[in-house]
C-alpha positions as CSV (number, residue, x, y, z in Angstrom):
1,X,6.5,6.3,-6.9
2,X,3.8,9.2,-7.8
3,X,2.8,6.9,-10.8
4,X,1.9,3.6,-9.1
5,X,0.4,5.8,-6.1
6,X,-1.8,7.3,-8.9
7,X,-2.3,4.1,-10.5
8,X,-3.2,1.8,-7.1
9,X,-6.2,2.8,-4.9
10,X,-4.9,4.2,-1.3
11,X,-3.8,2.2,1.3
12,X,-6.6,0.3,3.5
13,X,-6.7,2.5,7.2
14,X,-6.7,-1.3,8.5
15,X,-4.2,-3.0,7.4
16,X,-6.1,-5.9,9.1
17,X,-8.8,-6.0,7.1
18,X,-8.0,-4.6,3.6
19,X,-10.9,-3.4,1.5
20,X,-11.6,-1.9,-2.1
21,X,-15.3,-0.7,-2.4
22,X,-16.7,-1.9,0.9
23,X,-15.2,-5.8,-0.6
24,X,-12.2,-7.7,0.6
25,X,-9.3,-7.0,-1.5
26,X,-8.0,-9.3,-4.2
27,X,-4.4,-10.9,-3.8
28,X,-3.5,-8.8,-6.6
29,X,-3.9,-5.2,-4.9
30,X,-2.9,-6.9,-2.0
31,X,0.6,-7.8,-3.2
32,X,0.3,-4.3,-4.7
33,X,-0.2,-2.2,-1.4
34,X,2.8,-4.6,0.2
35,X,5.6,-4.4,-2.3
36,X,4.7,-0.2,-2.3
37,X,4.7,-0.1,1.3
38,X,8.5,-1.9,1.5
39,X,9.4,0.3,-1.5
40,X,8.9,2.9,0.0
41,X,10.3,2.3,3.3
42,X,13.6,1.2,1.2
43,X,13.2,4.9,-0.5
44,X,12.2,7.2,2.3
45,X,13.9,5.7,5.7
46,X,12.6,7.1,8.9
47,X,15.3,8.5,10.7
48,X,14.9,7.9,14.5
49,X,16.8,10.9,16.7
């Protein structure tokens, strides 16, 4: 996971409206940024108390 987070630009702060560089993002980091975000989730479950 530290690789492809080094390799992939961060995370849009809107999920809403992804950009890369002030430019809508291509499908490519876009299916990028989801299949990290589930990976992770898979990886590192929250634990609700």
């Amino acid at each position: 996971m530290q690789e492809n987070d080094r390799l992939l630009p961060p995370l849009p702060a809107d999920q809403r409206k992804p950009t890369l560089d002030s430019k809508l993002a291509d499908n490519t980091h876009l299916v990028w940024w989801l299949a990290t975000q589930e990976a992770k989730a898979l990886i590192y479950p929250k634990i609700d108390d």
